[in-house]
C-alpha positions in Angstrom: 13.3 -10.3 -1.6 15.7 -10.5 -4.1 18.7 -10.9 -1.7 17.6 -14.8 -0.8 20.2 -16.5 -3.2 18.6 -18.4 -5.9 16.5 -15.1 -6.3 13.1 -14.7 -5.0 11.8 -12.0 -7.4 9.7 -9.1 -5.8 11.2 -5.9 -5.0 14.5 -5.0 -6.5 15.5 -8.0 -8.6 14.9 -6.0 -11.9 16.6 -2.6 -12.7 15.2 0.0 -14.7 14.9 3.3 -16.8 13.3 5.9 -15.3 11.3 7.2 -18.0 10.1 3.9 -18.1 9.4 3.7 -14.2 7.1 7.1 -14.8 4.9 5.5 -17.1 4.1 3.0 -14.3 2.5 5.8 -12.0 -1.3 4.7 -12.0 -4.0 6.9 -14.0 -4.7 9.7 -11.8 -1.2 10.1 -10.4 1.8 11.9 -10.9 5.4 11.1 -10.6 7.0 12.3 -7.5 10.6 11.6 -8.6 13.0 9.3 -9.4 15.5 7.7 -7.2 17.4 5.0 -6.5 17.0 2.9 -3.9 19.9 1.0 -2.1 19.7 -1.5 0.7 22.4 -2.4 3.8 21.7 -5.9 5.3 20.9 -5.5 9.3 20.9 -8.0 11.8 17.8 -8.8 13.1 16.4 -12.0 14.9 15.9 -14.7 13.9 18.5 -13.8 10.7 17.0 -16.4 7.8 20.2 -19.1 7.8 20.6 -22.4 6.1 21.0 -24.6 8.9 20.9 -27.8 7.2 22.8 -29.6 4.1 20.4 -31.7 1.4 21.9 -34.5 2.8 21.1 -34.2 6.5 24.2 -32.5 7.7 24.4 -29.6 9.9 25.6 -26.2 8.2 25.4 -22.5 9.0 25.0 -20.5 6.5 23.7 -17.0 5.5 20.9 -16.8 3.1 21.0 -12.9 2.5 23.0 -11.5 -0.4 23.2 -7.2 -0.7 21.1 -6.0 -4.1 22.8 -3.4 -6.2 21.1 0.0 -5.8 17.8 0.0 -8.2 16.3 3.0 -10.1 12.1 3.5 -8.9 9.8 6.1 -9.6 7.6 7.5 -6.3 4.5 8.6 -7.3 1.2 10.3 -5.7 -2.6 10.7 -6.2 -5.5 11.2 -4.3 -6.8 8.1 -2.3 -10.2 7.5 -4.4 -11.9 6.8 -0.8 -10.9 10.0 1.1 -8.7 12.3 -0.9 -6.2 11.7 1.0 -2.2 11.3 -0.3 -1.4 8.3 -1.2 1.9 7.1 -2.6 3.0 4.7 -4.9 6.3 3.0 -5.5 7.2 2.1 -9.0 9.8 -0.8 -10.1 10.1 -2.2 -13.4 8.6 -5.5 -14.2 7.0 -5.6 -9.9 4.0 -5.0 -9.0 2.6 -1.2 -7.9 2.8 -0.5 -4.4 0.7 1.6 -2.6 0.6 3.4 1.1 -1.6 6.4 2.2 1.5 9.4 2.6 1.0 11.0 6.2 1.7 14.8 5.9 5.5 13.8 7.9 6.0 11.7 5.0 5.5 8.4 6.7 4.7 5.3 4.5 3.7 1.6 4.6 4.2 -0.6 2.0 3.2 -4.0 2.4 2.8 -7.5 -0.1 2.6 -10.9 0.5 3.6 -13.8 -2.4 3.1 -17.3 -1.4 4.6 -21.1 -2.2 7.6 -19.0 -3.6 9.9 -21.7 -4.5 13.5 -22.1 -6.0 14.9 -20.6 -3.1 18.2 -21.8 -0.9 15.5 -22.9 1.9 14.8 -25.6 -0.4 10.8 -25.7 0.2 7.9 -23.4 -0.2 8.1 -20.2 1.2 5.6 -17.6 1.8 7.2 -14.0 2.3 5.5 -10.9 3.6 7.4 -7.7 2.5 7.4 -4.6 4.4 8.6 -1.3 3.6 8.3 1.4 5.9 9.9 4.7 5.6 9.8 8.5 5.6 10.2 11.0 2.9 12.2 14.0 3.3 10.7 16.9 1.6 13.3 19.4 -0.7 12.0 22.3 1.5 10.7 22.9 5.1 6.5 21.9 5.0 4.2 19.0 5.7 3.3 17.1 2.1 0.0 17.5 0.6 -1.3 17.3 -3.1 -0.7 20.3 -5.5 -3.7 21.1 -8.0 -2.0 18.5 -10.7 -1.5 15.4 -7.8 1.7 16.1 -7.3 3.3 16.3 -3.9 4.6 19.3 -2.5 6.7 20.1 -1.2 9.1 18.4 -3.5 10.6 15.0 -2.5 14.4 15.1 -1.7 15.1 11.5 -0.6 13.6 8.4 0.9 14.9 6.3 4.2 13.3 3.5 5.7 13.9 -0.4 6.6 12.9 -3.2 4.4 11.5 -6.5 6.4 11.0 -9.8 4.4 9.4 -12.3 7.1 9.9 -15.4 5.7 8.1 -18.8 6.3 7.4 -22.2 5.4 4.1 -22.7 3.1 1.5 -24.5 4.5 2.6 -28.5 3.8 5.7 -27.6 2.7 8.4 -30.1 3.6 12.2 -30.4 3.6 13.2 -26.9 4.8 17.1 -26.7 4.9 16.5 -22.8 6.9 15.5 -21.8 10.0 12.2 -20.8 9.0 10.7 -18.6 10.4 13.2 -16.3 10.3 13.4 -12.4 8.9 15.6 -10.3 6.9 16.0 -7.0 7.4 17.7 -3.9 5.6 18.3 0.1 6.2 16.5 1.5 2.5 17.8 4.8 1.3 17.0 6.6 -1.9 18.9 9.8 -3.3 17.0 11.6 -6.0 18.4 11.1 -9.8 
């Protein structure tokens, strides 16, 4: 969500050290690994444009700008319900997010922020983020949690697609974009 112009600050707006991304894993988990994450704009339909000047006029432009690649930290823990893996993705100064960790290494990550404003749509936005993905492990196996948390096997990199679905906020007025609308990205992650 940091690709809109103007900045709408979720997911990879800040940068970070890693050592500082591993003190983010919650209590009870362990850090999985530290990679960085890069995204690749993708079409998708309806692509988030401005389609409107402040003063009226017509225009046509794209929203989305490309993020720089961003160090996170994956870690894992039991689900406190079930046992079960769960996984978490750290990014400095974001919020945690979580997703049970099928043993293929599928993942779900999913947040919602509302009446975001300062944006180049001009009115209040509310953005649902999804993440979905796969993690490769370093070695043939299905991932499960080692004695300590940890998952094994070892994590070698991370793929996925990145969907912001964008739209306008409840009595919000004065939209210059063509709201609803989505932007979409190919997510890879190579371990540091």
């Amino acid at each position: 969500m940091g690709r809109l112009l103007y900045a709408i600050p979720l997911f990879f707006l800040a940068t970070g050290c890693p050592e500082s991304l591993s003190a983010s894993c919650p209590t009870g988990s362990v850090a999985a690994g530290n990679f960085n994450l890069g995204l690749a704009l993708q079409p998708s339909s309806p692509q988030c444009r401005v389609i409107q000047t402040l003063d009226g006029g017509p225009a046509d432009g794209d929203v989305a700008a490309t993020p720089s690649t961003q160090a996170v930290t994956l870690c894992s823990g039991p689900d406190p319900a079930d046992g079960g893996p769960i996984v978490y993705l750290a990014v400095q100064n974001r919020s945690l997010r979580q997703s049970p960790l099928a043993p293929d290494g599928n993942f779900t990550f999913t947040t919602t922020s509302t009446n975001v404003t300062g944006t180049v749509c001009n009115c209040p936005v509310d953005i649902q983020e999804t993440i979905t993905g796969v993690l490769a492990p370093a070695t043939p196996g299905a991932f499960q949690l080692g004695p300590d948390g940890g998952l094994t096997p070892a994590v070698a990199s991370v793929s996925g697609a990145l969907v912001d679905a964008l739209s306008v906020t409840t009595g919000g007025t004065g939209c210059l974009c063509n709201l609803p609308c989505n932007l979409t990205y190919q997510l890879t992650g190579t371990r540091q």
